[in-house]
Every structure is written in C-alpha cells, then in structure tokens.
Gaussian input, Z-matrix of N, CA and C with variables (Angstrom, degrees):
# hf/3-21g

backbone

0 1
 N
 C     1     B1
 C     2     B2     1     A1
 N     3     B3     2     A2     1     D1
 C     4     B4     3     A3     2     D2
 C     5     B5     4     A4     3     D3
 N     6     B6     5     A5     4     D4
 C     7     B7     6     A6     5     D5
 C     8     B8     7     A7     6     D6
 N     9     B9     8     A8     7     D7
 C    10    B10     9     A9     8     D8
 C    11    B11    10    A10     9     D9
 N    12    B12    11    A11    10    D10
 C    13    B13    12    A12    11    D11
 C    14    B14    13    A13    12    D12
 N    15    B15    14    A14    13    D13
 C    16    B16    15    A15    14    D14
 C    17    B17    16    A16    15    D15
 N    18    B18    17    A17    16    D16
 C    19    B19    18    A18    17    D17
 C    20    B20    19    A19    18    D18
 N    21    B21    20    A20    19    D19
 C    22    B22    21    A21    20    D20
 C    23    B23    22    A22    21    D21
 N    24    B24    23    A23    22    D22
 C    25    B25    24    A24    23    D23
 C    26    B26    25    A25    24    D24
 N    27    B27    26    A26    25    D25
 C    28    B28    27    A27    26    D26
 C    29    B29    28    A28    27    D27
 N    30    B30    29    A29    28    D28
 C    31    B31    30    A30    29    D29
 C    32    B32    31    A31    30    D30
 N    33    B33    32    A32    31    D31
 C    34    B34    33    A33    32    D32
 C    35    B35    34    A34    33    D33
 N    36    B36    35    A35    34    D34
 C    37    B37    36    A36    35    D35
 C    38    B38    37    A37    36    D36
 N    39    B39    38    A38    37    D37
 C    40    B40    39    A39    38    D38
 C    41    B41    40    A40    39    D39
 N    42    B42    41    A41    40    D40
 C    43    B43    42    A42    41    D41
 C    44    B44    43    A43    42    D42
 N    45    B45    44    A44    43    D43
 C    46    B46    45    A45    44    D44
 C    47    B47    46    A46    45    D45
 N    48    B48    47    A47    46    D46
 C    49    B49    48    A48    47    D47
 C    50    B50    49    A49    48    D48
 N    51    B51    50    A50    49    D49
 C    52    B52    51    A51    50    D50
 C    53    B53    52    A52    51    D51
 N    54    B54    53    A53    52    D52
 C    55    B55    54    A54    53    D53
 C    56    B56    55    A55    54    D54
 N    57    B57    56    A56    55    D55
 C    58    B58    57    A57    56    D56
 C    59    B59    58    A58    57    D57
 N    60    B60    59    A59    58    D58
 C    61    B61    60    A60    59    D59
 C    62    B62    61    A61    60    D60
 N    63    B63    62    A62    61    D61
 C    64    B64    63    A63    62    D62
 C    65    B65    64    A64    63    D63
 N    66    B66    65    A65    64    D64
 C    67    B67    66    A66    65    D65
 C    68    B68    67    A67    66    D66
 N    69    B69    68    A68    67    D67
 C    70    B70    69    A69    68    D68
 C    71    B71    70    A70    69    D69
 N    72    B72    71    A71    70    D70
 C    73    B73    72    A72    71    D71
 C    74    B74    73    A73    72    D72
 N    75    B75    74    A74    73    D73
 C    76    B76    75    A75    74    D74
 C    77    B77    76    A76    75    D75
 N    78    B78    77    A77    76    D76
 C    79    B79    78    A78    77    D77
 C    80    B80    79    A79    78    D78
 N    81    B81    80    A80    79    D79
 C    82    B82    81    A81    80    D80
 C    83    B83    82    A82    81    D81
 N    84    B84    83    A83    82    D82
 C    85    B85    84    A84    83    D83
 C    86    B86    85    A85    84    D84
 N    87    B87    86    A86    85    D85
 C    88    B88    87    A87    86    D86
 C    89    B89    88    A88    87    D87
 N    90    B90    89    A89    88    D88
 C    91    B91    90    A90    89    D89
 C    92    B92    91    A91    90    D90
 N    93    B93    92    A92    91    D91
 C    94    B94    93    A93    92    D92
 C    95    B95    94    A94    93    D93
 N    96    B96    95    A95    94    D94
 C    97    B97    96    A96    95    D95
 C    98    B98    97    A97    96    D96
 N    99    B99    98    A98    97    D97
 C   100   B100    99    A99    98    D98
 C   101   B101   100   A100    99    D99
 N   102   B102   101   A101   100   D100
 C   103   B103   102   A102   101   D101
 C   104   B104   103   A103   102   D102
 N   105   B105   104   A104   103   D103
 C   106   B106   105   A105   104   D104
 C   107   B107   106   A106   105   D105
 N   108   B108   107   A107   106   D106
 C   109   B109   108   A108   107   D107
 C   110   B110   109   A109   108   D108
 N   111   B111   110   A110   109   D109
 C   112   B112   111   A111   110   D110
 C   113   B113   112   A112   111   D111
 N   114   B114   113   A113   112   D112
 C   115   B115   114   A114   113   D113
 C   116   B116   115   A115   114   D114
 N   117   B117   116   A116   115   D115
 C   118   B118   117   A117   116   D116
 C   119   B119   118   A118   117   D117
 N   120   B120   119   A119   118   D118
 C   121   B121   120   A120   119   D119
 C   122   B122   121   A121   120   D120
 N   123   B123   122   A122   121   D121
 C   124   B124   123   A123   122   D122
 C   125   B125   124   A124   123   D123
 N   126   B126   125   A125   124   D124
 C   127   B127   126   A126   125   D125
 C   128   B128   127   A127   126   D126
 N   129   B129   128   A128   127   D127
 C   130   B130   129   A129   128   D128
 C   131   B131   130   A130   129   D129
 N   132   B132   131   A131   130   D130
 C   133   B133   132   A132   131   D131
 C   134   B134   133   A133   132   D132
 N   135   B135   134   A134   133   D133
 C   136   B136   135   A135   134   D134
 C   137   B137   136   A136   135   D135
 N   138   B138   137   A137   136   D136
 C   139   B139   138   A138   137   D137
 C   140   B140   139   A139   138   D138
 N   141   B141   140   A140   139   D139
 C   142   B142   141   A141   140   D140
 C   143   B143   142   A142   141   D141
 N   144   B144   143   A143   142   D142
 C   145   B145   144   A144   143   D143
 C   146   B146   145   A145   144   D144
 N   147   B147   146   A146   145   D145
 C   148   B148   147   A147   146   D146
 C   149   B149   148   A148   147   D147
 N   150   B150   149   A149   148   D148
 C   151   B151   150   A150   149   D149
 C   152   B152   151   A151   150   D150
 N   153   B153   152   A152   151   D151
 C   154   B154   153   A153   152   D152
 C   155   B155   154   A154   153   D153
 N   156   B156   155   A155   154   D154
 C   157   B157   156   A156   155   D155
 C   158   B158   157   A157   156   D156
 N   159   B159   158   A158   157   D157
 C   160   B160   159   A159   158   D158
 C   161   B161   160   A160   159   D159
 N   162   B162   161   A161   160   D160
 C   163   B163   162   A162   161   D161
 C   164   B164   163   A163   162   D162
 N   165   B165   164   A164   163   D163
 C   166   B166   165   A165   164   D164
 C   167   B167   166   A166   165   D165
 N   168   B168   167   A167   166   D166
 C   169   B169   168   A168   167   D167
 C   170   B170   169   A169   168   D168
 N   171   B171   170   A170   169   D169
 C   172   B172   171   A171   170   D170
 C   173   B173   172   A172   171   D171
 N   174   B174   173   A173   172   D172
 C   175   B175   174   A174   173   D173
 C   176   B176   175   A175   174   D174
 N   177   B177   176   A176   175   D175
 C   178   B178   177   A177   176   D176
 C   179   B179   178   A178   177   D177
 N   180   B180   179   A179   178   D178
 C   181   B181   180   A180   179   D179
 C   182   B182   181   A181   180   D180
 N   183   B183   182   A182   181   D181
 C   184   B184   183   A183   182   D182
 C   185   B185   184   A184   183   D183
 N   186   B186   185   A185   184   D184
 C   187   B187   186   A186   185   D185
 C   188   B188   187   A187   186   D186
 N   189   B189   188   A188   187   D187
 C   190   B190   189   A189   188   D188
 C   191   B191   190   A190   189   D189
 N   192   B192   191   A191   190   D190
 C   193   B193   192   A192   191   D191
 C   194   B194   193   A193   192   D192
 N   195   B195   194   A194   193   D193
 C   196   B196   195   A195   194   D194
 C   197   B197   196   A196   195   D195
 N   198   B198   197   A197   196   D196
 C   199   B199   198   A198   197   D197
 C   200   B200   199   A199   198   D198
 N   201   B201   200   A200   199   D199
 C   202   B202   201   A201   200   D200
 C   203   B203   202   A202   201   D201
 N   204   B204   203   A203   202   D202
 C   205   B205   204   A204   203   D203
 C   206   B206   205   A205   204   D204
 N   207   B207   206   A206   205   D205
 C   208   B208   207   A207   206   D206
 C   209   B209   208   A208   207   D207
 N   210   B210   209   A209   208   D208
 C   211   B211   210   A210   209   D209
 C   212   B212   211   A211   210   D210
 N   213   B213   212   A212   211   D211
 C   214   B214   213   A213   212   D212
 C   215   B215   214   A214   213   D213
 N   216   B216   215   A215   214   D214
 C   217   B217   216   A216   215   D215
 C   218   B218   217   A217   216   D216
 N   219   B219   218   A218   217   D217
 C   220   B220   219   A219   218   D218
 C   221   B221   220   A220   219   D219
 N   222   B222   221   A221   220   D220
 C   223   B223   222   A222   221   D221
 C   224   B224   223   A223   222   D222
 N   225   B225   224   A224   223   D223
 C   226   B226   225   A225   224   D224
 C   227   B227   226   A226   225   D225
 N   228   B228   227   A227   226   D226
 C   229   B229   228   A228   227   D227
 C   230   B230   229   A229   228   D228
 N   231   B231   230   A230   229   D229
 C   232   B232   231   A231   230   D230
 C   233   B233   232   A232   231   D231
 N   234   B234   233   A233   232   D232
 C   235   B235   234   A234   233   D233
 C   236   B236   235   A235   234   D234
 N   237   B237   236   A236   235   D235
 C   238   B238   237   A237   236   D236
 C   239   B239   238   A238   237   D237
 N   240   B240   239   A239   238   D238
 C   241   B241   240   A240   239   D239
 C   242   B242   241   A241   240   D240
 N   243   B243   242   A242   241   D241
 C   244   B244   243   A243   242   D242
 C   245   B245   244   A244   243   D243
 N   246   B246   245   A245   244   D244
 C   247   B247   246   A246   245   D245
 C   248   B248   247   A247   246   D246
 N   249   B249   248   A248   247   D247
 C   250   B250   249   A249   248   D248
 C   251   B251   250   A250   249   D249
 N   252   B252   251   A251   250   D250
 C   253   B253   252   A252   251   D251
 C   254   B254   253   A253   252   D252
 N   255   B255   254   A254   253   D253
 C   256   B256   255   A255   254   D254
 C   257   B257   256   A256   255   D255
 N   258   B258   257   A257   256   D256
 C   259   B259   258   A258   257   D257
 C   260   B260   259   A259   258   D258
 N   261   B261   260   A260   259   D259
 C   262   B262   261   A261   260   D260
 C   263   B263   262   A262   261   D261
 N   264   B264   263   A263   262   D262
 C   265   B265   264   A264   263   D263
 C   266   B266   265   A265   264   D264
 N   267   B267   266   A266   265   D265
 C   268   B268   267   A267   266   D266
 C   269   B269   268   A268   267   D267
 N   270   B270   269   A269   268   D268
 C   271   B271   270   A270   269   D269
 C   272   B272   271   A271   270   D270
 N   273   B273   272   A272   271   D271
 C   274   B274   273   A273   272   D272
 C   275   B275   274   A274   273   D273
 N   276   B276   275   A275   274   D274
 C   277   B277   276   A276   275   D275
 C   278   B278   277   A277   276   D276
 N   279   B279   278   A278   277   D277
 C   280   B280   279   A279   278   D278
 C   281   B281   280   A280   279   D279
 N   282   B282   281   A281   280   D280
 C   283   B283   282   A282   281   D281
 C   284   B284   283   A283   282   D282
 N   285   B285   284   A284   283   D283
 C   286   B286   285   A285   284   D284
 C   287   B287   286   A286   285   D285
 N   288   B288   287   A287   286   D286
 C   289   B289   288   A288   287   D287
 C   290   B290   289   A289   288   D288
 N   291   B291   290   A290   289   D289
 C   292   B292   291   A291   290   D290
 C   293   B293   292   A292   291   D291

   B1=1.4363
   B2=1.5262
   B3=1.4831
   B4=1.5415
   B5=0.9882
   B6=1.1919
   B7=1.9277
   B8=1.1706
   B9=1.5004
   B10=1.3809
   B11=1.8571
   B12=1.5769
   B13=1.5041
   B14=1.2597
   B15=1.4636
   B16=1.2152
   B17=1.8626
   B18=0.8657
   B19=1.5467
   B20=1.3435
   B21=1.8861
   B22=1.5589
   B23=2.1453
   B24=1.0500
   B25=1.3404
   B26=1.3716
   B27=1.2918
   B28=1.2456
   B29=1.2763
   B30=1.8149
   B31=1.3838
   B32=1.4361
   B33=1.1904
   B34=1.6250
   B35=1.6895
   B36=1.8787
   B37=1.2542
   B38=1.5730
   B39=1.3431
   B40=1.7806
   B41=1.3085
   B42=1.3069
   B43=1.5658
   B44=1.8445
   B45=1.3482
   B46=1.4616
   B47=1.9051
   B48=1.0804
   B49=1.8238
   B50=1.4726
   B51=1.3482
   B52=1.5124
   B53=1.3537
   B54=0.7366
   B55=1.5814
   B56=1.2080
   B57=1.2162
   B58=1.7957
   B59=1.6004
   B60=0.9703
   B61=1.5638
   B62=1.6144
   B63=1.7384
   B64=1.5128
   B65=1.5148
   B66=1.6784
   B67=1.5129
   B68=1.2747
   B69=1.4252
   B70=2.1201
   B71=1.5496
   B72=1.5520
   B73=1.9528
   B74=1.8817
   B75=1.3690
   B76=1.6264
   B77=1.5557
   B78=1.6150
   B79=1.8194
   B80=1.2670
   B81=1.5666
   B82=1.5596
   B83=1.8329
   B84=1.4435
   B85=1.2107
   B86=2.1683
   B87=1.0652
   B88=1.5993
   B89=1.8325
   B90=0.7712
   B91=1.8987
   B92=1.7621
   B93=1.5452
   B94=1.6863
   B95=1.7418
   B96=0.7726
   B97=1.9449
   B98=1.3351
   B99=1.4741
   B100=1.7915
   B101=2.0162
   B102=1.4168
   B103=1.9640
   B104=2.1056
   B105=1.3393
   B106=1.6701
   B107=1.3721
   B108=1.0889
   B109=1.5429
   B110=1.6484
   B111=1.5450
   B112=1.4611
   B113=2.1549
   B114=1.1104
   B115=1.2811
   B116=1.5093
   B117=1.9467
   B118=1.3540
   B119=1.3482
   B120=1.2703
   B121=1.7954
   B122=1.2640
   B123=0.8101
   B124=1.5436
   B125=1.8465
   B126=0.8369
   B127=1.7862
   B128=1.6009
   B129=1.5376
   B130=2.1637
   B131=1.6808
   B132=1.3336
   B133=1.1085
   B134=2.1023
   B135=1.6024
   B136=1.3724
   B137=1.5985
   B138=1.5438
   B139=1.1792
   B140=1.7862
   B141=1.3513
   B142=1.7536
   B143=1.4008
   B144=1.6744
   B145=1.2122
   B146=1.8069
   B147=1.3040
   B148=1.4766
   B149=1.8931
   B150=0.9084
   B151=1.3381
   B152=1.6084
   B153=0.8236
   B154=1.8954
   B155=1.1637
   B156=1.4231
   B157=1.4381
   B158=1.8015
   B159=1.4004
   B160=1.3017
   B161=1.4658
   B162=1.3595
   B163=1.6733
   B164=1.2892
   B165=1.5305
   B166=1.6058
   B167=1.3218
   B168=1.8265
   B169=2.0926
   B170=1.3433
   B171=1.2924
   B172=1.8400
   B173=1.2768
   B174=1.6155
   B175=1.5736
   B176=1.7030
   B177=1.4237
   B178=1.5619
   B179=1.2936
   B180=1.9080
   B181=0.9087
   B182=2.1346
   B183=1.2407
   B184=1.0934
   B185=1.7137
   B186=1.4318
   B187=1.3338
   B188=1.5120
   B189=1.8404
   B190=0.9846
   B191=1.2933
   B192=1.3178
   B193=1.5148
   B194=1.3123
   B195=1.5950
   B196=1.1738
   B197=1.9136
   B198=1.3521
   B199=1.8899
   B200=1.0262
   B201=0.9997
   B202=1.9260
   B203=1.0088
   B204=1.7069
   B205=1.4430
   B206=1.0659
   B207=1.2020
   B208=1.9043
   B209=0.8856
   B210=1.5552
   B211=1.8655
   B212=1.8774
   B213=1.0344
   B214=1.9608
   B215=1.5218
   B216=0.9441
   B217=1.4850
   B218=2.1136
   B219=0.9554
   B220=1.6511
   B221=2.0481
   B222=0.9746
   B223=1.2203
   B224=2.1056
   B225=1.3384
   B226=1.1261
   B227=1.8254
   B228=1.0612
   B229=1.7043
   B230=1.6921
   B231=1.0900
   B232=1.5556
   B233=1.8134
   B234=1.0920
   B235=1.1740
   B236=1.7236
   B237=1.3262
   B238=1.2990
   B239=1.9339
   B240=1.2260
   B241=1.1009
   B242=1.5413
   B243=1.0993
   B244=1.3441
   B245=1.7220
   B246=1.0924
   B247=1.7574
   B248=1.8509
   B249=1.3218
   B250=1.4208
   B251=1.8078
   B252=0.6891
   B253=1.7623
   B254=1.4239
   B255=1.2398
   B256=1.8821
   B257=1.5338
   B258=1.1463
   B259=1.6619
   B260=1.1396
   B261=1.3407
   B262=1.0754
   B263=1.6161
   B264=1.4565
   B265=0.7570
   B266=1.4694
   B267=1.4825
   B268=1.3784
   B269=1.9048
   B270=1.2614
   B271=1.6996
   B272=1.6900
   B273=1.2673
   B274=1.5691
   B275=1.5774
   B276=1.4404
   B277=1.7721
   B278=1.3010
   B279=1.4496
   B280=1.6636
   B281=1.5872
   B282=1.5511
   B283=1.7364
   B284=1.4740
   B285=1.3535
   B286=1.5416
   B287=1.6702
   B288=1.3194
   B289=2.1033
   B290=1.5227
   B291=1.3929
   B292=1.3131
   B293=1.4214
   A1=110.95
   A2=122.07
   A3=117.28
   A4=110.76
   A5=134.03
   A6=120.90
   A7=105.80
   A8=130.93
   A9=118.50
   A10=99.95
   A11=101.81
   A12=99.98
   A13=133.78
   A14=134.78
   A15=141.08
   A16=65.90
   A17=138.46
   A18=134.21
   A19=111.57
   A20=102.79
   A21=105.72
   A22=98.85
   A23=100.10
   A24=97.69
   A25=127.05
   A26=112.12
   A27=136.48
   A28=124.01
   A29=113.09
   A30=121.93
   A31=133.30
   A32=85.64
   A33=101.46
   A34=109.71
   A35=86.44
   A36=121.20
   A37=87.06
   A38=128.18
   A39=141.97
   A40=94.06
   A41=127.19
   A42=143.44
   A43=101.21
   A44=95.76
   A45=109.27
   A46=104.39
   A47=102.36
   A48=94.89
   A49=117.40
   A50=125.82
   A51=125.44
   A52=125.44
   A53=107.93
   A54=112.00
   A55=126.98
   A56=91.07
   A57=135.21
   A58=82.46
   A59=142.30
   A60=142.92
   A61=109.47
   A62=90.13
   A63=107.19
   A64=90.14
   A65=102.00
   A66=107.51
   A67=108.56
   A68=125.15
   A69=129.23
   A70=82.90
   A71=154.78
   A72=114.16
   A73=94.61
   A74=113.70
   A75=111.94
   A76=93.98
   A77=120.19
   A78=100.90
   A79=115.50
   A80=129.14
   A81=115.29
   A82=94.00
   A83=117.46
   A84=139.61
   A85=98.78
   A86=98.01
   A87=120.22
   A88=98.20
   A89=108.08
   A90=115.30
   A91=94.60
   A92=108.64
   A93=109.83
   A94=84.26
   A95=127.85
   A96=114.19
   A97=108.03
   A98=129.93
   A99=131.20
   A100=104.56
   A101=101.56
   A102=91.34
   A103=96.12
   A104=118.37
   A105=93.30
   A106=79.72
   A107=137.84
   A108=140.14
   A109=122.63
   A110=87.65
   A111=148.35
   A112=84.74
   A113=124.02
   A114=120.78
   A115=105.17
   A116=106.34
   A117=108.32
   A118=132.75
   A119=102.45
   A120=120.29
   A121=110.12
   A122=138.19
   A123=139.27
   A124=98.23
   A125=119.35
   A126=102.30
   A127=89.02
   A128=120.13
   A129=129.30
   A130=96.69
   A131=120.11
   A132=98.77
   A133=105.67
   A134=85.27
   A135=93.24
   A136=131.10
   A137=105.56
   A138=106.14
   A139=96.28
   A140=117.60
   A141=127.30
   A142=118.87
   A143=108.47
   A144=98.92
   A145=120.34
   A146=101.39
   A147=98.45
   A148=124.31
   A149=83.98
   A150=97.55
   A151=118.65
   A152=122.99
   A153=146.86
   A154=95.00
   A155=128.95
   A156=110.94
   A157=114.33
   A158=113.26
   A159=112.75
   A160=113.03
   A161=97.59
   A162=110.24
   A163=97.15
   A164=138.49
   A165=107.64
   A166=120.92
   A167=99.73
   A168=98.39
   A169=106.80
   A170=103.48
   A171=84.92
   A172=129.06
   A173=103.39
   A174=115.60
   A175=113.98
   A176=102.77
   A177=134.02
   A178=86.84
   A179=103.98
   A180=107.81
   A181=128.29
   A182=124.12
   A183=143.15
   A184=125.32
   A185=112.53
   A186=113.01
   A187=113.92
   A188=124.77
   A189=116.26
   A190=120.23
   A191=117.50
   A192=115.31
   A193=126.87
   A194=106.91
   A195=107.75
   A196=142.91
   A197=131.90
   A198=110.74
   A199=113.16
   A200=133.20
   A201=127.39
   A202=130.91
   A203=100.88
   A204=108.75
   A205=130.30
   A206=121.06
   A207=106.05
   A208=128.65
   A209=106.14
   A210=128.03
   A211=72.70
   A212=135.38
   A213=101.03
   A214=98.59
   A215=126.58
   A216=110.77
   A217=115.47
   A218=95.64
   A219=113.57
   A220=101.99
   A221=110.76
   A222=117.04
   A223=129.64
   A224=107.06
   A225=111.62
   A226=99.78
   A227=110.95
   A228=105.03
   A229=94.53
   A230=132.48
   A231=116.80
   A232=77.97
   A233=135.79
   A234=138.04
   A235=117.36
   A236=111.89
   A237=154.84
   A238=93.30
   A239=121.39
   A240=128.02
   A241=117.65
   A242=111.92
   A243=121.96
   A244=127.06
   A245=86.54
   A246=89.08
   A247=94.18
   A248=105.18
   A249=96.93
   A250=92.82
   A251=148.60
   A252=138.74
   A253=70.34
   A254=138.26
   A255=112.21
   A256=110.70
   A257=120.15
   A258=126.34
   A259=115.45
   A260=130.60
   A261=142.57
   A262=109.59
   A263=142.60
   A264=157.40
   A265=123.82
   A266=111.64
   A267=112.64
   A268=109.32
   A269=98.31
   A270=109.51
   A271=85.10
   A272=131.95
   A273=133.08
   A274=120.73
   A275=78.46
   A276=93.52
   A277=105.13
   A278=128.86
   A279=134.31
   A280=102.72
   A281=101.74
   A282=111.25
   A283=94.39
   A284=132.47
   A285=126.56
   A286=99.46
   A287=101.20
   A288=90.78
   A289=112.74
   A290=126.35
   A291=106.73
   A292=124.34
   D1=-51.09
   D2=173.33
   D3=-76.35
   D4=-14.26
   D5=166.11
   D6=-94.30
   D7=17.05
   D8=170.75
   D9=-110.83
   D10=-31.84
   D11=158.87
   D12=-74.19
   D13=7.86
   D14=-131.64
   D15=-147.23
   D16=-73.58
   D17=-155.75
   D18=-59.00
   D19=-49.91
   D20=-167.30
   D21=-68.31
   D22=-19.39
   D23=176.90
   D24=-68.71
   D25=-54.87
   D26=154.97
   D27=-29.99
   D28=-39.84
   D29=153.05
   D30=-71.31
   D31=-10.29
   D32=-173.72
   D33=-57.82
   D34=-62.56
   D35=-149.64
   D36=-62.61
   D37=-45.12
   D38=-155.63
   D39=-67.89
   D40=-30.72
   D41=-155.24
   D42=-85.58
   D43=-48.75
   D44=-167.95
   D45=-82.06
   D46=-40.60
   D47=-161.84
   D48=-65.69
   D49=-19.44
   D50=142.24
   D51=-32.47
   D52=-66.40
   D53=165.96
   D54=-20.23
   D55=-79.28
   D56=-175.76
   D57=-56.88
   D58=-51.47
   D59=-146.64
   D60=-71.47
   D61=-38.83
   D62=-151.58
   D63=-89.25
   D64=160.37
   D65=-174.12
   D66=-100.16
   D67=-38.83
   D68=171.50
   D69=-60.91
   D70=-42.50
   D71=-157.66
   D72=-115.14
   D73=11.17
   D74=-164.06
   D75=-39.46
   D76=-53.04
   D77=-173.40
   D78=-87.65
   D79=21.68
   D80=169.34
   D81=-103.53
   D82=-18.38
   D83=177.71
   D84=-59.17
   D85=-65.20
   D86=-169.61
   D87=-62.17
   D88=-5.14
   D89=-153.53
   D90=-113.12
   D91=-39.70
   D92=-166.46
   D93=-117.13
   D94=-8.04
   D95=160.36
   D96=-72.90
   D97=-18.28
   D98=173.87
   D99=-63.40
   D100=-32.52
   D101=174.02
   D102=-74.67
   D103=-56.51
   D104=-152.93
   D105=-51.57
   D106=-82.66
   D107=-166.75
   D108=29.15
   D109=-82.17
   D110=178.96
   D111=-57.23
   D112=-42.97
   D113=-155.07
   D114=-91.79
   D115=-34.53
   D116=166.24
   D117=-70.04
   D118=-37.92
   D119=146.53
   D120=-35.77
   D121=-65.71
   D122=-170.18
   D123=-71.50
   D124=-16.50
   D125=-156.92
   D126=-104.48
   D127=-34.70
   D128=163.71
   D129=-49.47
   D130=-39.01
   D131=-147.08
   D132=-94.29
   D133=-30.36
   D134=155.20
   D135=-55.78
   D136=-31.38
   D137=-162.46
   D138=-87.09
   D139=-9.29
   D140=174.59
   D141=-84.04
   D142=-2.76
   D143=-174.75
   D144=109.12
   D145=-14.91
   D146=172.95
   D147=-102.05
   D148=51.38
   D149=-174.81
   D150=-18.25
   D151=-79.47
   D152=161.05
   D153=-19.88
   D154=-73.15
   D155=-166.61
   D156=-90.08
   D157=-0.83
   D158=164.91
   D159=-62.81
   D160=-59.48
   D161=-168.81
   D162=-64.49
   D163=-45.28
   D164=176.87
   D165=-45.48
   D166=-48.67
   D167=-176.68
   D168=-42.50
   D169=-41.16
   D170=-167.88
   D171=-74.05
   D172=-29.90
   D173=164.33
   D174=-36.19
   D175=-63.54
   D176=177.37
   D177=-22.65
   D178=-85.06
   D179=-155.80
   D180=-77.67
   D181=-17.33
   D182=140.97
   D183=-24.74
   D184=-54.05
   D185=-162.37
   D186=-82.08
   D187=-18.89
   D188=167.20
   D189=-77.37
   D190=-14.27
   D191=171.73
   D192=-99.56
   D193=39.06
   D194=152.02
   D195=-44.11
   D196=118.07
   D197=5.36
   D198=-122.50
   D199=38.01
   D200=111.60
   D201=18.96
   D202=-80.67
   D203=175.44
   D204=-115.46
   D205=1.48
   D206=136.07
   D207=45.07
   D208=-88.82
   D209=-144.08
   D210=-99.34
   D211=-30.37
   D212=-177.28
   D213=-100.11
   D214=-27.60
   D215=172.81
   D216=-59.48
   D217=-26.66
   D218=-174.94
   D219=-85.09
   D220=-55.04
   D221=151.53
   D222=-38.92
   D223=-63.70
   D224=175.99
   D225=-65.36
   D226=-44.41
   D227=-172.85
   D228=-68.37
   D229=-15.12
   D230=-169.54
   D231=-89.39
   D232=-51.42
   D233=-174.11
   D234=-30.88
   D235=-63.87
   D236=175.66
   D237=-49.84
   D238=-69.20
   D239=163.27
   D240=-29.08
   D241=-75.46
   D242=165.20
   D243=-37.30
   D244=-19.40
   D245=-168.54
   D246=-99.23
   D247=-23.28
   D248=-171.97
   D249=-87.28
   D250=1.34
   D251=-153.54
   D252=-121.87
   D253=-69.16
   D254=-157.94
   D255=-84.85
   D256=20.75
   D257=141.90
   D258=-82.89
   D259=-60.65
   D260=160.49
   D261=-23.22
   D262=-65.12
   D263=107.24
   D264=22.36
   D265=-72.70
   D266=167.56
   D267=-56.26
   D268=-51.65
   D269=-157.82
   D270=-58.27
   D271=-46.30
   D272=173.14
   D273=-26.81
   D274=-72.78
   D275=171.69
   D276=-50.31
   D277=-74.78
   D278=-162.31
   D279=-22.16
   D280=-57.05
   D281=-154.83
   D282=-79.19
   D283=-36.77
   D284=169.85
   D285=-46.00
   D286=-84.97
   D287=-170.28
   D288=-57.15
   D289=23.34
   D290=159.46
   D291=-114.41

C-alpha cells in the first residue's frame, strides 16, 4: 500500500514539475502542483500515524490527476480498507470479552 502510494505520488510530482518549470504555463503549473501537494500532505501524515486522514489527502489529491495518480489513489483506498478490517476486528474482540 505505501509503495503503491509512494509511486503514484512520485508520478504525480514528475507529471507536475514541467509545468511549474515552464515560464508560458508557470501559473496553470502553480494551480495543479496544489494536488501532489495535497498528496504529500497526506503521505507525512500517514507516515505520523494518521492514516484515515492521510489516505483521504491523497485520494483528494490523486483523483484529479488522472492517470497519474492511480497507483496512490488505489493505494490510499487499499490503505483505508485496512483501517476498516482492524476495527472491525477490534469491535469483534470488544463484544467477544464482554
């Protein structure tokens, strides 16, 4: 899941810095560098422990750059997945020891 978010990001960023580079699109460049942004945000915040709201940023930021971002939007949702099955999990256990 983080090397699938870590890649689609990575593409992101490769996708975007042309832009940003070039001097005729520097502000349509400055305007679509706000999703990787938004995607690295999400991938710090994942990497702190907040999973849930990491993996949304990246969703956020992922889905307009289709297909770009793909592989981290597909990633954060496998992420997202994950977080719901070991609640699921916990809430299991809870009602077992009670």
């Amino acid at each position: 899941m983080l090397k699938l978010m870590i890649a689609g990001i990575a593409t992101s960023v490769l996708v975007t810095l042309p832009l940003v580079l070039d001097d005729d699109l520097r502000t349509w460049g400055l305007y679509i560098a706000i999703l990787p942004t938004l995607q690295i945000l999400g991938l710090l915040l994942v990497l702190a422990g907040r999973r849930v709201g990491g993996a949304w940023l990246v969703i956020v930021g992922a889905l307009p750059m289709i297909p770009a971002g793909i592989p981290a939007a597909l990633g954060a949702r496998r992420m997202l997945d994950e977080v719901e099955r070991e609640r699921r999990r916990i809430r299991r256990s809870s009602v077992v020891e009670d």
